[in-house]
C-alpha positions in Angstrom: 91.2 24.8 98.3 93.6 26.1 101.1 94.5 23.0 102.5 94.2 21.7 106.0 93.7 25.4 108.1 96.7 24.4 110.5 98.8 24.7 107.5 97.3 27.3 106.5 97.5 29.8 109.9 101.2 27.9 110.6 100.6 26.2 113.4 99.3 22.5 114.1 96.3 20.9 115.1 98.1 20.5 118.7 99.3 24.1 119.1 95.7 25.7 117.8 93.7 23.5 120.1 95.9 24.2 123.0 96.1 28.0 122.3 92.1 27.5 122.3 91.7 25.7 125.5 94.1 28.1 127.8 93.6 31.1 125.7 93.9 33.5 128.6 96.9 32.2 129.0 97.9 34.0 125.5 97.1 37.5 125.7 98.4 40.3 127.6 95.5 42.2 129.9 96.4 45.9 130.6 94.6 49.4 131.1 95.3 52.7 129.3 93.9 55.4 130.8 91.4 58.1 128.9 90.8 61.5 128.7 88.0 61.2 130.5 89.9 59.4 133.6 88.2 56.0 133.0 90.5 53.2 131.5 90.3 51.2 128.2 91.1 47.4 128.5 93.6 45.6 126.2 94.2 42.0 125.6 97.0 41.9 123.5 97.9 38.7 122.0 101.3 36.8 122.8 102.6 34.0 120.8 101.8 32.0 119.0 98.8 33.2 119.4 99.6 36.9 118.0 101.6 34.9 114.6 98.2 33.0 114.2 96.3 36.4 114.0 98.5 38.1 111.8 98.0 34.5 109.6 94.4 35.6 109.2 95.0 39.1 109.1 97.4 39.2 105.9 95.7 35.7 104.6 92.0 36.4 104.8 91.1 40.1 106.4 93.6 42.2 104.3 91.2 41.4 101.4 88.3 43.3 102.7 87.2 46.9 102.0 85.1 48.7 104.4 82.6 50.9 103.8 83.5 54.4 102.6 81.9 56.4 105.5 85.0 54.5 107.7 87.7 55.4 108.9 89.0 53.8 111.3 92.1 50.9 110.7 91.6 51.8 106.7 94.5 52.0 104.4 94.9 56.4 103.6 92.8 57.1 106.1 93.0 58.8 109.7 91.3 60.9 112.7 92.4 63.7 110.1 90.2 62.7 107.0 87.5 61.8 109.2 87.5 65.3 110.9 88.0 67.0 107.4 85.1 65.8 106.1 83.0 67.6 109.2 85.2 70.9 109.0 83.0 74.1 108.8 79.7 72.3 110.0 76.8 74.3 112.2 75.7 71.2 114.4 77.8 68.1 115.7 77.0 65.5 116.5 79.4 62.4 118.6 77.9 59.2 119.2 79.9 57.1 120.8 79.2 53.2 120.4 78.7 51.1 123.6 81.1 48.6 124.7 82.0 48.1 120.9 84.7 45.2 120.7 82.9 42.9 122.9 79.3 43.0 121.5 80.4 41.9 118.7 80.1 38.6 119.5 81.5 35.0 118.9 78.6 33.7 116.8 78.3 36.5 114.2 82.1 36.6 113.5 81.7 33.2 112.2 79.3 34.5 110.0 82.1 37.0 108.8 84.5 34.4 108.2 81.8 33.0 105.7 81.0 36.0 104.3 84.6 37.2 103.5 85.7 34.0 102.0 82.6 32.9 100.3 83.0 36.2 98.6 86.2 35.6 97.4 84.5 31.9 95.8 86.2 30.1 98.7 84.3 27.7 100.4 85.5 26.2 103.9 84.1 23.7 106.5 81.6 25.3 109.7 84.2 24.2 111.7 87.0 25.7 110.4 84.9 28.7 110.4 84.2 28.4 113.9 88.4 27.7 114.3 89.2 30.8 112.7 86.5 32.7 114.9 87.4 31.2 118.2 91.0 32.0 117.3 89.8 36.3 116.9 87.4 36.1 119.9 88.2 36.0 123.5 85.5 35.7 126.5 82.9 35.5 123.2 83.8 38.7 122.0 86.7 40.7 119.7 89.3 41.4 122.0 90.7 45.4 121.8 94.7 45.0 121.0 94.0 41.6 118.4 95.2 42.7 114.8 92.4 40.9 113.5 89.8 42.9 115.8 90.1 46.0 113.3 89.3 44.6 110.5 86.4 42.0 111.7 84.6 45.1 113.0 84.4 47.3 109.7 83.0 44.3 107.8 80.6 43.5 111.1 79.9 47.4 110.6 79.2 46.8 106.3 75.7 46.7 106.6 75.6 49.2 109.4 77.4 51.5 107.4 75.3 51.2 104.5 72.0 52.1 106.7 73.8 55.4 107.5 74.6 56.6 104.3 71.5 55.9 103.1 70.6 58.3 105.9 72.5 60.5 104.7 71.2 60.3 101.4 67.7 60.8 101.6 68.2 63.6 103.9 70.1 65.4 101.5 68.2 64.5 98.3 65.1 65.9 100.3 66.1 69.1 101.7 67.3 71.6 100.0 68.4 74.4 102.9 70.7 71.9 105.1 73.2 69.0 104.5 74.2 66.0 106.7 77.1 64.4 106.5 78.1 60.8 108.3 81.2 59.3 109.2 82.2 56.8 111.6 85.8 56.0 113.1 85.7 52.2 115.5 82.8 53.2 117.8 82.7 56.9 117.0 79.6 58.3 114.8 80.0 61.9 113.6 77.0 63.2 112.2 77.4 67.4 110.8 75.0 69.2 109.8 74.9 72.8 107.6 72.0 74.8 107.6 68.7 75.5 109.6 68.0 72.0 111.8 64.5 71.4 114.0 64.3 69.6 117.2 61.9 66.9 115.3 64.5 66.5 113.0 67.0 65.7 115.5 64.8 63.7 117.6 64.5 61.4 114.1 67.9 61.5 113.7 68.7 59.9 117.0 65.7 57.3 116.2 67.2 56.3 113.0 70.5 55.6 113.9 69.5 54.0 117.1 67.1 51.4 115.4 70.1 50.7 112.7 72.5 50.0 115.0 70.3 47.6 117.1 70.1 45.8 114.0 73.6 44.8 114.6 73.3 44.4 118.4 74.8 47.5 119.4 73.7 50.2 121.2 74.3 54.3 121.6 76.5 55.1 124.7 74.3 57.9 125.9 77.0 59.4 128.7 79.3 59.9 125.7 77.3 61.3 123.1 77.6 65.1 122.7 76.1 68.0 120.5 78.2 70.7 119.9 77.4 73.9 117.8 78.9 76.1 116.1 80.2 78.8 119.1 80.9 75.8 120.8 84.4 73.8 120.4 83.5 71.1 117.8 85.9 68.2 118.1 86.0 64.7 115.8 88.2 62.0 116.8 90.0 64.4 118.8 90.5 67.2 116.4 88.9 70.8 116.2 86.7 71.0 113.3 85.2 74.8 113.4 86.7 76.3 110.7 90.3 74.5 109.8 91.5 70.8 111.5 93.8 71.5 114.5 94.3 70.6 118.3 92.2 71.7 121.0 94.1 74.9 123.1 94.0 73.5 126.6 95.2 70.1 125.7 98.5 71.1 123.1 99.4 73.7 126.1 99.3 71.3 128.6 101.8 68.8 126.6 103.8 71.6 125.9 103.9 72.5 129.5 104.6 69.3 130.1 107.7 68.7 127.7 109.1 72.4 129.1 108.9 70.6 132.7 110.8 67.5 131.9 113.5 69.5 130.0 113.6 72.0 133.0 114.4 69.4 135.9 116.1 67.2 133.6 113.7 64.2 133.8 115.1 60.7 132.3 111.4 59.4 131.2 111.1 55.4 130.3 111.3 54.1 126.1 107.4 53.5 126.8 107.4 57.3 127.8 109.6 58.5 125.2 107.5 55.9 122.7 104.1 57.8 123.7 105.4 61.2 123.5 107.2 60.3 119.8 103.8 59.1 118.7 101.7 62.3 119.9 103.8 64.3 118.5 103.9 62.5 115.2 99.6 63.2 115.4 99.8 66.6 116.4 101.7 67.2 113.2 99.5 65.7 110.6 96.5 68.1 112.2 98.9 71.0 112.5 102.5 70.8 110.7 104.2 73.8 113.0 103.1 72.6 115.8 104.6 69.6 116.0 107.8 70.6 114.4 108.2 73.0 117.7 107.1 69.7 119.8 109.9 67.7 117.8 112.3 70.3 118.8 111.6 69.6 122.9 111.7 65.8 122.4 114.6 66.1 120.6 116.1 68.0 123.5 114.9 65.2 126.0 116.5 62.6 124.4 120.0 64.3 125.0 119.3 64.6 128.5 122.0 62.6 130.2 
């Protein structure tokens, strides 16, 4: 038994049920901008709502292990391992998942909740499952910027996962002239391929993975999905993948550019700046070592600007 859940998340009845009535009140709404010019929307939660997450993150979620095609918010692994596995391939293949936070929905994270603790032989109330579902979800969906968000999506995406590599599988055990690989990082699906591919094999490809995904209520973002061969800049979760991992020419020249510029005119750039900057940098080096020791170099230079 764990006790009364209020105990067990550290709050109280009163606190939880006023968090759950005003719960816009408790998250922080702001847009990132993407490469592709559009923005990403995050609700960030703001105590005690964001303690309460954590509560079920490290009590109940940190328990769970994805599926080994992800990638995505999983301990030792990265954009990096999920590109490596793709590196050398003749055909790429991005599908990007629609809207994928908020379709997972209200009602089938309950369902998660049950799953993940029945599994661990703990058996809890439907209403405390509904408590602890309410508590992840906002406007009936996982909120992007919740800790507990990660997690609740790799275990909505077990069975999904599954479906793929058994995909995967049967292509490979049947053909003996090409090989597929699958991987998926949050709402990214990168499918390779080596070897001679047909136009009906692609077409049943896209069928497959469509029909398996809209088994879980989601649904294939055609505007964003790409195929890329192999004369053609092949990129997974960011990263060149034609013959070695490493960052795409035009977009390590133009931060470079940019970090020569603010050194040049002696530009005093904000901790949120200097915070985004620090963490590029520290992914440019796990893809390419050199190249963001010469990038450390320049921000090192920027912080001593007076």
């Amino acid at each position: 038994m764990h006790g009364n859940i209020f105990d067990f998340l550290g709050t109280t009845e009163n606190e939880c049920m006023h968090i759950l009535n005003n719960k816009k009140r408790y998250y922080l709404t702001y847009k990132i901008k993407k490469r592709s010019g559009n923005y990403r929307i995050i609700n960030a939660p703001m105590e005690p709502l964001k303690s309460i997450q954590y509560a079920i993150k490290n009590k109940i979620l940190n328990k769970f292990s994805p599926h080994r095609i992800a990638h995505g918010f999983v301990d030792y692994k990265s954009p990096l391992t999920n590109a490596k596995v793709h590196i050398g391939a003749d055909l790429l293949i991005n599908i990007d998942i629609y809207n994928f936070f908020p379709s997972i929905k209200e009602d089938r994270v309950i369902n998660l909740f049950k799953y993940l603790l029945n599994k661990r032989g703990t058996t809890w109330s439907t209403n405390e499952y509904r408590i602890l579902a309410r508590l992840s979800c906002l406007d009936m969906g996982l909120p992007q910027g919740a800790p507990t968000s990660p997690t609740l999506s790799n275990a909505y995406c077990l069975m999904m996962d599954k479906n793929l590599k058994r995909v995967e599988d049967e292509y490979n055990r049947g053909n003996l002239t090409s090989k597929i690989k699958i991987t998926r990082y949050a709402d990214d699906i990168s499918v390779s391929l080596k070897g001679p591919v047909t136009d009906g094999f692609l077409g049943d490809l896209f069928r497959n993975i469509r029909a398996i995904l809209t088994l879980n209520r989601l649904y294939i973002n055609n505007r964003k999905t790409k195929i890329r061969k192999k004369h053609q800049s092949m990129r997974v979760t960011g990263i060149v993948i034609n013959e070695k991992p490493n960052i795409q020419r035009n977009t390590w020249r133009n931060f470079r550019a940019m970090l020569h510029n603010t050194i040049k005119e002696g530009k005093k750039l904000s901790s949120l700046n200097l915070q985004k900057i620090k963490g590029y940098i520290e992914w440019v080096s796990c893809v390419n070592h050199t190249r963001g020791q010469q990038f450390l170099k320049q921000y090192e230079k920027i912080l001593t600007l007076p």
